[in-house]
C-alpha positions in Angstrom: 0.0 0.0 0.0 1.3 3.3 -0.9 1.5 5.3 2.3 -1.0 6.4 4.5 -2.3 10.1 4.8 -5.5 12.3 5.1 -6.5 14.3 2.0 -9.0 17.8 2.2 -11.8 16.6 0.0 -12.7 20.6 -0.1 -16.6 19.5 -0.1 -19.2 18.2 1.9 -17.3 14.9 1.2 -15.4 15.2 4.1 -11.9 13.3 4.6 -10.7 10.9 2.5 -8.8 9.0 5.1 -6.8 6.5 3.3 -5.1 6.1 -0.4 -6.9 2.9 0.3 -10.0 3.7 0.2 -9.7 5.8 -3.0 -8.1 3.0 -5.3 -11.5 0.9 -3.8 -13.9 4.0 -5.1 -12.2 4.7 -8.0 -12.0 1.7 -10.1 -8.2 1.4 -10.6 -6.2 -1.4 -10.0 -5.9 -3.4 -6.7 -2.3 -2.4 -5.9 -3.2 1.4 -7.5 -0.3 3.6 -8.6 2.9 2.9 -7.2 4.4 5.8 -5.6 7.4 7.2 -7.2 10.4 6.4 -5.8 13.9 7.1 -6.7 16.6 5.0 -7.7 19.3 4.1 -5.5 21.8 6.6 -7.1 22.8 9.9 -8.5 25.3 11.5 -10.1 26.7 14.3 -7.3 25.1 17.8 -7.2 26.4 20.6 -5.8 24.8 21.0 -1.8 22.0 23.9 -1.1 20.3 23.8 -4.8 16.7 24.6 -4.1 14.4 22.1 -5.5 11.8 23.5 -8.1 8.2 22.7 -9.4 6.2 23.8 -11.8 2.4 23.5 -12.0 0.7 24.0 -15.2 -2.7 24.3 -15.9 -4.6 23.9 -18.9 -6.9 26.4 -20.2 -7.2 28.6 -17.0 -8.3 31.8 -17.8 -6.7 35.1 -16.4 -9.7 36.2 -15.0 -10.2 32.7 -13.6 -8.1 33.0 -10.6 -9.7 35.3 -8.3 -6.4 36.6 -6.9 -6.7 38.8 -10.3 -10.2 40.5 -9.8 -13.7 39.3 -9.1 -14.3 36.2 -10.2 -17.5 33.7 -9.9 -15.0 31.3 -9.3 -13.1 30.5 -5.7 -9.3 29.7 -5.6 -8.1 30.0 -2.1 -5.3 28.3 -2.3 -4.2 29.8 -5.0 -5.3 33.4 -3.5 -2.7 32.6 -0.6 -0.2 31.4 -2.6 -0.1 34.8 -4.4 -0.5 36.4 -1.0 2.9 34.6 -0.2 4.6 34.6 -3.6 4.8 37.2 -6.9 1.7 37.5 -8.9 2.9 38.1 -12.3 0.1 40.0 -14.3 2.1 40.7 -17.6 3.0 36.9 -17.9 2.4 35.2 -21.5 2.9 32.3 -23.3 3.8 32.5 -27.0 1.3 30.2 -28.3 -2.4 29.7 -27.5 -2.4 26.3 -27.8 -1.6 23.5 -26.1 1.6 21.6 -27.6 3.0 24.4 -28.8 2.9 26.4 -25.4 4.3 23.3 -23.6 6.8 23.1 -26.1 8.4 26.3 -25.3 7.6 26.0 -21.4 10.4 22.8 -21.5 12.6 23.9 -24.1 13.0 27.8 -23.4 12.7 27.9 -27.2 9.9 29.8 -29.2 7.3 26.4 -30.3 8.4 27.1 -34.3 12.5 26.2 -33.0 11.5 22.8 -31.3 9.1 21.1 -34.0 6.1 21.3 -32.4 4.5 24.5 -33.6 0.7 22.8 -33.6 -1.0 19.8 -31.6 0.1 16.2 -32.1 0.9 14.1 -33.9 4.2 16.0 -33.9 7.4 15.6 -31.7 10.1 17.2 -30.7 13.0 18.1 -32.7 15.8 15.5 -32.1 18.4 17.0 -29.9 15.8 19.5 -28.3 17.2 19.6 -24.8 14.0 19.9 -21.8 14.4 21.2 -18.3 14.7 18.1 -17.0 17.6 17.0 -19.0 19.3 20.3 -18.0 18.2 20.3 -14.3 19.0 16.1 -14.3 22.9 17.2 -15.2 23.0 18.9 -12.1 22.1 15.9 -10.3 18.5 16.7 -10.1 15.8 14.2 -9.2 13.2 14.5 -12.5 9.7 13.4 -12.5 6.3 14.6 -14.5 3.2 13.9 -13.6 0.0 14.5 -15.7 -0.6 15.7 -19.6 2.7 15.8 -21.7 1.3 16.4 -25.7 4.7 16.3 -26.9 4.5 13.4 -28.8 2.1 10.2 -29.0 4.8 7.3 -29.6 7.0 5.7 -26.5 10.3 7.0 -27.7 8.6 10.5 -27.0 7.7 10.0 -24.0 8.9 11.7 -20.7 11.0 9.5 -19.8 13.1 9.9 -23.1 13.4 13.7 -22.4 15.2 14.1 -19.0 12.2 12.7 -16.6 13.4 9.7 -14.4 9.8 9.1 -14.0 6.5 9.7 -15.4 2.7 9.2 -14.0 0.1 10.5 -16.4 -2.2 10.8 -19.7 0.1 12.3 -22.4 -2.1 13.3 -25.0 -5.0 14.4 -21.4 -7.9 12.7 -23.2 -7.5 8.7 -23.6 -8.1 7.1 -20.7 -6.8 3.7 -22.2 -3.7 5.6 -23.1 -2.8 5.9 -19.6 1.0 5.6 -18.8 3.7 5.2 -16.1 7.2 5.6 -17.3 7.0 4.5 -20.9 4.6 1.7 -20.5 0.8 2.0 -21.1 -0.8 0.5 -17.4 -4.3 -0.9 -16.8 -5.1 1.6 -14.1 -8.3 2.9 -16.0 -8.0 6.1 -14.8 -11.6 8.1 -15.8 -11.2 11.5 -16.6 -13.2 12.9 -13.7 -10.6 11.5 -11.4 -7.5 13.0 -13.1 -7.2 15.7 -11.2 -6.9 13.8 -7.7 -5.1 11.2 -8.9 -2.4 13.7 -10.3 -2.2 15.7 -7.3 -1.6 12.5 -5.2 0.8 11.1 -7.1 2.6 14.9 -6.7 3.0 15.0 -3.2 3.7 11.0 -2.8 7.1 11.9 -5.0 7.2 15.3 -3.2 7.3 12.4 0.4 9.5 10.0 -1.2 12.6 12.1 -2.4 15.6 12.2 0.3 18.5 14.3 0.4 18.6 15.5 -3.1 17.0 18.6 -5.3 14.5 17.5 -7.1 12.1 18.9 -10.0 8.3 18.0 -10.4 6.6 19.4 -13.4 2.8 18.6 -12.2 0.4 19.4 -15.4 -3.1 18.9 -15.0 -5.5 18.5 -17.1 -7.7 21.0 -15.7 -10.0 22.7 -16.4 -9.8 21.6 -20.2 -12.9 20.4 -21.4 -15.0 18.2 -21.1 -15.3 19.2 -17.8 -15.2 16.7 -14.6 -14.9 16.7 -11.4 -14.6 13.9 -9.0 -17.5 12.9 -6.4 -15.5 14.9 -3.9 -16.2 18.1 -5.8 -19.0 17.7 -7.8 -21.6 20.1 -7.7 -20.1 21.6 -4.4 -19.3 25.0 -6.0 -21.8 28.4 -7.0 -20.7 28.4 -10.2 -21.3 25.1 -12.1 -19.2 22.3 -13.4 -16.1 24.8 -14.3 -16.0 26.0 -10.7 -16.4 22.4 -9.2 -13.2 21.6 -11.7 -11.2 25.0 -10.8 -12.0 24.4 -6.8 -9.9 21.0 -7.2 -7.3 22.3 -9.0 -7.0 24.7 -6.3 -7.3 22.1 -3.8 -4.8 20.3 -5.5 -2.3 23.4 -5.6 -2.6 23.5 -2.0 -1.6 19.6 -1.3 1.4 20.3 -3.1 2.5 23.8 -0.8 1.3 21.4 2.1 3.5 18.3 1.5 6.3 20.9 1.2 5.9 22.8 4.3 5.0 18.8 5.9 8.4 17.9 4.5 10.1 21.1 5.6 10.9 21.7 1.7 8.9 25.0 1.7 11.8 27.4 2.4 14.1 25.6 -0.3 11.9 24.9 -3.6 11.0 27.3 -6.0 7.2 27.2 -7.6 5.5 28.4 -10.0 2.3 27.9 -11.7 0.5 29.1 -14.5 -2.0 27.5 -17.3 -0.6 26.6 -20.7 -3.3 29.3 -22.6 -6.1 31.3 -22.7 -9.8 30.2 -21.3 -12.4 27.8 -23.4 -14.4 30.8 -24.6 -17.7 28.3 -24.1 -21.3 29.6 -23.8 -22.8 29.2 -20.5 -21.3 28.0 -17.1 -19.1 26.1 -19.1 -17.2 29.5 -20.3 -13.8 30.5 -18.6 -12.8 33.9 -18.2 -9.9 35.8 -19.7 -11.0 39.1 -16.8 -10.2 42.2 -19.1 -8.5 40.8 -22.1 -10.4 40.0 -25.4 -10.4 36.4 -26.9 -9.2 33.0 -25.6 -7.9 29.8 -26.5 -6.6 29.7 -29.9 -6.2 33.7 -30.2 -3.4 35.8 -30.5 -5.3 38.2 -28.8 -3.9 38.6 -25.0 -7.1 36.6 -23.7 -5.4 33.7 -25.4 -1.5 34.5 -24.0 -1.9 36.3 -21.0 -1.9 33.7 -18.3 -2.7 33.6 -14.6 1.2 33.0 -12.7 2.7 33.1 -9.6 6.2 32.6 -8.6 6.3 31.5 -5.0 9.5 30.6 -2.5 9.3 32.0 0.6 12.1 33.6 2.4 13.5 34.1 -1.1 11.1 36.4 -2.9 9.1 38.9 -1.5 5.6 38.0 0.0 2.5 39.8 -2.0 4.4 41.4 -5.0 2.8 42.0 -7.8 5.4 42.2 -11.0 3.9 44.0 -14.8 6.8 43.3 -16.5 6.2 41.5 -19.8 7.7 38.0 -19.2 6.8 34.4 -20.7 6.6 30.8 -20.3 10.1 30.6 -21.7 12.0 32.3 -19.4 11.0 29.7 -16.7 14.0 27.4 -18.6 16.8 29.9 -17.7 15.6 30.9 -14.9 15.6 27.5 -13.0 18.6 26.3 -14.5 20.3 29.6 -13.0 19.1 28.8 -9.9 20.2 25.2 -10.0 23.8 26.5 -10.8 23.9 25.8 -14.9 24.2 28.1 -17.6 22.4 27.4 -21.1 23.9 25.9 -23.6 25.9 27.2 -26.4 24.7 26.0 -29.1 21.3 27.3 -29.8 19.4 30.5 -29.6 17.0 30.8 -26.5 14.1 32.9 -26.4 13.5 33.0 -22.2 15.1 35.1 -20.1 16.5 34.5 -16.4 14.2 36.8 -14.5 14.7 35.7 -11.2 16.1 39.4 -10.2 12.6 40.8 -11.5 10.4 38.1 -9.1 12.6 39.5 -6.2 12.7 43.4 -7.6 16.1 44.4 -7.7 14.8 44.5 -11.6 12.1 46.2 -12.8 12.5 46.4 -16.5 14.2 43.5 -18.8 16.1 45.4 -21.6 15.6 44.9 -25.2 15.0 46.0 -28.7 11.9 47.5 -28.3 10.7 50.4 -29.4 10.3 51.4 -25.7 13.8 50.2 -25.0 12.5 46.6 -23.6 12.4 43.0 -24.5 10.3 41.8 -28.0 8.0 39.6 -27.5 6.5 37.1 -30.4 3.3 35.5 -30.4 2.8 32.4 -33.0 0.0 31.1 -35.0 1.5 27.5 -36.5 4.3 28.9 -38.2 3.8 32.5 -38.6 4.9 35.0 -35.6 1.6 37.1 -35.7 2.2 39.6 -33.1 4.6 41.7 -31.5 4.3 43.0 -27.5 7.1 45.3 -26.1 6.2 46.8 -23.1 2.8 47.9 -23.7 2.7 48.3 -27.0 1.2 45.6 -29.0 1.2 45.1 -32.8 -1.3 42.1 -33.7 -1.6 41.1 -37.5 -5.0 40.1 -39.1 -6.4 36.6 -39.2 -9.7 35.0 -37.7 -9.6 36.9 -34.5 -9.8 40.4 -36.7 -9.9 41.0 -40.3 -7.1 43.8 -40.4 -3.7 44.5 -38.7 -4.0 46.2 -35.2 -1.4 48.6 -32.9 -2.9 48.8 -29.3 -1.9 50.1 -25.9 -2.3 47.6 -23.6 -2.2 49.4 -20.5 -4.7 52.0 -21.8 -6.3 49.6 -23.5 -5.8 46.0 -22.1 -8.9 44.5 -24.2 -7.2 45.7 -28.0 -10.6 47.6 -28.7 -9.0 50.9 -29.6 -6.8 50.4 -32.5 -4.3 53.7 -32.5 -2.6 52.8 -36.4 -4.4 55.8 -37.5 -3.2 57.9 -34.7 0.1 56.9 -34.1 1.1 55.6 -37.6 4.5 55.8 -37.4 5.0 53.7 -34.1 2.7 51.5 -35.7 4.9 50.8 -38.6 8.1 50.4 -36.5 6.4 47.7 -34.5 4.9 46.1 -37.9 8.5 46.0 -39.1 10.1 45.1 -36.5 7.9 41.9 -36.1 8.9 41.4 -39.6 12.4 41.2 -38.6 12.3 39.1 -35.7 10.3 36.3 -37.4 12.8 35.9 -40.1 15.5 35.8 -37.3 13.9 33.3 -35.3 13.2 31.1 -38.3 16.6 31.4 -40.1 18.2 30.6 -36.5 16.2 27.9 -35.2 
């Protein structure tokens, strides 16, 4: 039996006493999922790297967390974690998509570099090199648990990109394509129960690790649709279906911060979470929310790239900050491998940034090329760049989201209503041109 522990249901539920009992109510195996446990060896580390995870959520709106405004829908644990961390509110991800946004979350690479600029069936470039594989050199302890979409075949597994282990649905929708390591199981996992299951198999590797750094990636299938939520939360939210998902996502946020602080890892592990694009733009209760930004999933728009994030390590960054800077799912690549004592390699071009002095403050502003004097940066549709953000400016090219090219200010403006070409043409022509010019460089340099 996998050990023994007492899990929040978060409803009317109650406790779930035992791991036990759940593999009885949930129709899995007898023995259940084994919990992760490392091999015997490592290769030597340096001593005092801080471990890191990353939680990733799929399809939560910005306006979803309630940490960023008024929201129908609760997320306490997430609320406190911001409360104790950096709320990033200028955070993007360079594709709206799934794959693709994942792609350049593990790579540090814009999606269009790695090979994956669209959903499966597509794979990684050969020779892409993940996080893991970089954090593993250091003598990290790598596991992923949940939806990978970086590949459908066993050599493209986690497992073949860094992970030492792997617990999850990789394409998030097959429940007969369930896997652990590279090996499809017989668990029958239903989609309703993913989100439990997920979160429990994250803090039984977070129990299990001794006496060496180790990095969980944690990405959850929530709150894509279909929507489910387990018996524990069904139908125990005021907002439908979507907030019974989002309120165990949260809940299952919060497992993970509490198995740290139970394992004393809370002062030396780096988190951060965000969601891997834009809200479902669904009619009804089914619809997430993207707060004050126009379109979702699939668009270019910022509904679509900005995400929900917080960076949280207390005693290391500062408690209730709230950072604007533009930053983006690639920069999470440099920045952990900075903290884990690595550099990047030399031998390809990386999009991502370290901004590990801008969670803390001592920077406010990451220089660039802009026309402001800050970074560039790109947002992709497939394999065209389709819009430029520098600061807040934001040049956005036409296609199904809008029938003709568009120059916004998105502080002014944050919902790209007020198209300014006409009254700033010549700023709107440097920005056209100069997306011009970093699409070609990005694609003649992958």
């Amino acid at each position: 039996m996998r050990w023994a522990r007492a899990e929040r249901s978060g409803g009317p539920a109650g406790r779930v006493v035992l791991v036990a009992l759940w593999l009885a109510s949930c129709g899995g195996t007898s023995s259940g999922p084994k919990a992760a446990t490392p091999p015997a060896t490592f290769p030597s580390s340096p001593a005092g790297l801080p471990n890191i995870i990353i939680i990733l959520a799929d399809d939560l709106g910005y306006g979803d967390m309630s940490a960023n405004g008024p929201s129908r829908l609760k997320t306490p644990n997430l609320d406190q974690m911001a409360a104790e961390g950096v709320r990033l509110t200028g955070f993007d991800v360079p594709a709206a998509i799934c794959a693709p946004s994942r792609a350049a979350l593990m790579t540090g690479r814009y999606p269009v570099r790695t090979g994956i600029f669209w959903n499966p069936p597509v794979r990684l470039n050969p020779g892409e090199i993940t996080i893991a594989e970089a954090l593993k050199a250091r003598g990290y302890v790598t596991s992923m648990v949940g939806k990978w979409h970086l590949g459908w075949d066993r050599d493209d597994m986690p497992t073949h990109h860094g992970f030492d282990f792997y617990y999850g649905m990789p394409a998030g929708e097959d429940p007969n394509y369930f896997m652990r390591q590279d090996q499809i199981t017989n668990d029958g996992v239903g989609l309703e129960e993913l989100a439990w299951r997920y979160t429990v198999e994250a803090v039984d590797f977070i129990h299990s690790v001794r006496d060496r750094p180790f990095f969980l990636y944690l990405a959850h299938r929530s709150p894509h649709t279909p929507l489910y939520a387990s018996y524990r939360f069904a139908g125990t939210s005021s907002a439908g279906i979507l907030g019974d998902v989002v309120a165990e996502l949260d809940w299952g946020v919060g497992e993970v911060i509490r198995a740290l602080r139970e394992t004393g890892h809370d002062r030396d592990t780096f988190v951060f979470f965000f969601s891997d694009n834009g809200p479902d733009l669904k009619e009804g209760s089914e619809s997430g929310s993207a707060g004050p930004f126009s379109g979702g999933k699939g668009s270019p728009q910022e509904g679509g790239l900005r995400e929900p994030a917080i960076a949280w390590w207390p005693g290391r960054l500062p408690a209730g900050k709230v950072v604007t800077e533009p930053t983006v799912s690639m920069d999470l690549f440099p920045t952990v491998l900075a903290l884990a004592g690595g550099t990047l390699p030399t031998d390809r071009n990386y999009d991502g940034q370290d901004i590990f002095k801008v969670l803390t403050g001592e920077v406010t502003m990451i220089p660039g090329p802009g026309v402001d004097g800050g970074r560039e940066l790109l947002s992709w549709e497939g394999e065209a760049a389709v819009a430029l953000r520098t600061g807040k400016w934001k040049y956005l090219g036409p296609g199904f989201w809008q029938l003709t090219p568009g120059f916004y200010d998105l502080e002014a403006d944050p919902g790209e209503r007020n198209d300014l070409s006409a009254a700033q043409p010549d700023l709107a022509r440097r920005m056209k041109d100069r997306l011009a010019e970093d699409f070609l460089e990005v694609t003649r340099g992958k």
